[in-house]
C-alpha positions in Angstrom: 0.0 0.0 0.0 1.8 2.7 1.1 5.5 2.0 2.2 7.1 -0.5 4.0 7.2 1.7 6.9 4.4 2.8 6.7 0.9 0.9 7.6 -1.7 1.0 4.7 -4.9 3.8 5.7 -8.4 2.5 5.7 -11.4 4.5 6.3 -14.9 3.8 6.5 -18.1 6.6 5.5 -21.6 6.1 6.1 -24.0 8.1 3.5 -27.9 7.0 3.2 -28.4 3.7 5.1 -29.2 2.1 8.5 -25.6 1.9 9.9 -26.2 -2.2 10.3 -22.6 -2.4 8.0 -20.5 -0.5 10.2 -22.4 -2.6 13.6 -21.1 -5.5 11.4 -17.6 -4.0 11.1 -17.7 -3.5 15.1 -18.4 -7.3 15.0 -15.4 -7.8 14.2 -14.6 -8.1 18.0 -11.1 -9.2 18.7 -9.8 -9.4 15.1 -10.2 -4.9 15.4 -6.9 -5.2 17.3 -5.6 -7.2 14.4 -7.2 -4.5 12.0 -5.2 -2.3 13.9 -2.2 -3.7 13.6 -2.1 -4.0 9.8 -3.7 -0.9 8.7 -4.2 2.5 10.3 -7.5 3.4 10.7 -7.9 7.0 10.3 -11.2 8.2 9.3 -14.4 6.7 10.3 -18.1 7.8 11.8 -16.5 6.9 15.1 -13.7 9.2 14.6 -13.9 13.3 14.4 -11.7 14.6 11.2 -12.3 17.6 9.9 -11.5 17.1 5.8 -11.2 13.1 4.5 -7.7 12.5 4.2 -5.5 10.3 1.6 -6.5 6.9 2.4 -5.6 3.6 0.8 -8.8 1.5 1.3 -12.2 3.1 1.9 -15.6 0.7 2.7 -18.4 2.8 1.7 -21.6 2.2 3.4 -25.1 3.7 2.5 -26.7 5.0 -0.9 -25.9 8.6 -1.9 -29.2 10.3 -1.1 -28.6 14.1 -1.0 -26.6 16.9 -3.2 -24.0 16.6 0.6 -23.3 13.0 -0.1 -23.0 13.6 -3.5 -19.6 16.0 -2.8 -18.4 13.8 -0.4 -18.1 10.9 -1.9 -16.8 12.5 -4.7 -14.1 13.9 -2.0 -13.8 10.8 -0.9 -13.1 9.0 -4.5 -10.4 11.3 -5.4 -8.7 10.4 -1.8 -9.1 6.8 -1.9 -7.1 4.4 -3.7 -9.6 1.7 -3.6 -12.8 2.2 -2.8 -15.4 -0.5 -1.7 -19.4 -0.5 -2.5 -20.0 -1.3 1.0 -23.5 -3.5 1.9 -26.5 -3.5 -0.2 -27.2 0.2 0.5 -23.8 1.3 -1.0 -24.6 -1.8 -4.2 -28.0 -1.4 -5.0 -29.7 1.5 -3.6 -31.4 -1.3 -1.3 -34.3 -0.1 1.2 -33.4 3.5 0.8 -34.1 3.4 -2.8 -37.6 2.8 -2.3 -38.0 6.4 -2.3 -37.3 6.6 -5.5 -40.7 5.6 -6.7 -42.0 9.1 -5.3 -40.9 12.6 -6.1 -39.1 14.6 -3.6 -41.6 16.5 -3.3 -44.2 13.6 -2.2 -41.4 12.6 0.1 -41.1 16.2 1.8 -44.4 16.8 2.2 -45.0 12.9 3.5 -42.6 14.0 6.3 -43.0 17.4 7.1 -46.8 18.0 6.7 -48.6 14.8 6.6 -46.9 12.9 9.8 -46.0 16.7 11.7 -48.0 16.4 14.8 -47.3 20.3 14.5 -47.0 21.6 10.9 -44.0 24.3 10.6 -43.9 23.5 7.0 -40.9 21.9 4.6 -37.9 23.6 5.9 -35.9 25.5 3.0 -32.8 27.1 2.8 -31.9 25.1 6.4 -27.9 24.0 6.1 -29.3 21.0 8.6 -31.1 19.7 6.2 -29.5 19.0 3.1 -31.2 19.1 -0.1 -32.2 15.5 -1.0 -31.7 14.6 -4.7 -33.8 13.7 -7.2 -33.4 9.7 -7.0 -31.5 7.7 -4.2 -28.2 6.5 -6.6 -25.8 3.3 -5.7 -22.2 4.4 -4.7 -21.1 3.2 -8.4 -23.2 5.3 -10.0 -21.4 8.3 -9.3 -17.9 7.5 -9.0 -15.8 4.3 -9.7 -16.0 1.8 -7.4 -13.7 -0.9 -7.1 -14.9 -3.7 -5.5 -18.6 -4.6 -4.1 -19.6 -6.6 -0.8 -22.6 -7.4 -1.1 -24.9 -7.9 2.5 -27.5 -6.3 4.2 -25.0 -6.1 6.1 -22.5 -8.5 5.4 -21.0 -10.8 8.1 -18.2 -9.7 10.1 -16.0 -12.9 8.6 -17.2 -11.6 5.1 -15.8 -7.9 6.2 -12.3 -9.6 7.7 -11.7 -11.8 4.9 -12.2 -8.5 2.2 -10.0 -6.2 4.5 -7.1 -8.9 4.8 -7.1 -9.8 1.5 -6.7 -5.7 0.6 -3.9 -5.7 3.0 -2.4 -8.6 1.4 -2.5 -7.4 -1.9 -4.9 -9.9 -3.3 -8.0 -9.5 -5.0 -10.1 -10.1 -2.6 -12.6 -13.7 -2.9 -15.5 -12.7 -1.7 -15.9 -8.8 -3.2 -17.3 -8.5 -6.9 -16.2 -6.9 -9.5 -19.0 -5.4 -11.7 -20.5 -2.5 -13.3 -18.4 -1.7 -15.8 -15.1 -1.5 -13.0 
């Protein structure tokens, strides 16, 4: 990865999804400290860093779901030397995709007027609530991904195996390769 002094940096991001890859990536238990032996781990939602830095390995998790995500993960893409479509979210679209069959609109209104116990209206303008896009998109959609594992979420194991393999400069086993990459 990087040097032979150097340990090889892996990140993790969440975008649109229900965090059940990165619990997954917790159940790794014991083998973290391993993990942490090989690989610095250096940007994370359980770390506070103020710009994504240059990493080696990235697991994505989630669906890009608003004109934020879309930025960062472009950020993140031009930081990463290998990034992984991480969990169905990040492959498919998965559950947060079902939006897609309404407009934003219909979605805005569903949850701001229709469900408000007290109606303040659609919020507009608000930097805390980012602007959604038009359709949920899968991670390869709008940047090149390198590698998918597939899951919802996958198994801890299935997360190990990827991660040493990276490490180990192998393609991984269990990871496609699809989409055009």
């Amino acid at each position: 990865m990087d040097s032979l002094t150097k340990k090889p940096r892996l990140a993790t991001v969440w975008l649109g999804g229900c965090s059940g890859c990165h619990m997954s990536f917790l159940d790794l238990d014991e083998r973290l400290f391993e993990l942490h032996r090989r690989a610095e781990i250096c940007a994370s939602p359980f770390t506070d860093y103020k710009d994504f830095p240059e990493v080696d390995i990235t697991l994505v998790e989630g669906a890009v779901t608003t004109a934020e995500q879309l930025e960062e993960i472009r950020h993140v893409r031009r930081r990463t030397k290998i990034l992984v479509s991480f969990g169905d979210c990040a492959v498919t679209g998965n559950v947060t995709a079902m939006r897609n069959f309404f407009s934003v609109d219909d979605v805005l209104d569903r949850a701001y007027r229709e469900t408000a116990t007290q109606i303040v209206g659609i919020p507009s303008g608000n930097p805390a609530v980012p602007r959604l896009l038009d359709r949920v998109r899968p991670v390869h959609e709008v940047v090149k991904v390198d590698y998918f594992l597939q899951g919802c979420a996958p198994s801890a194991e299935e997360i190990y195996r990827l991660l040493m393999d990276l490490l180990d400069g192998r393609t991984p086993a269990l990871a496609g390769r699809k989409f055009g990459s």
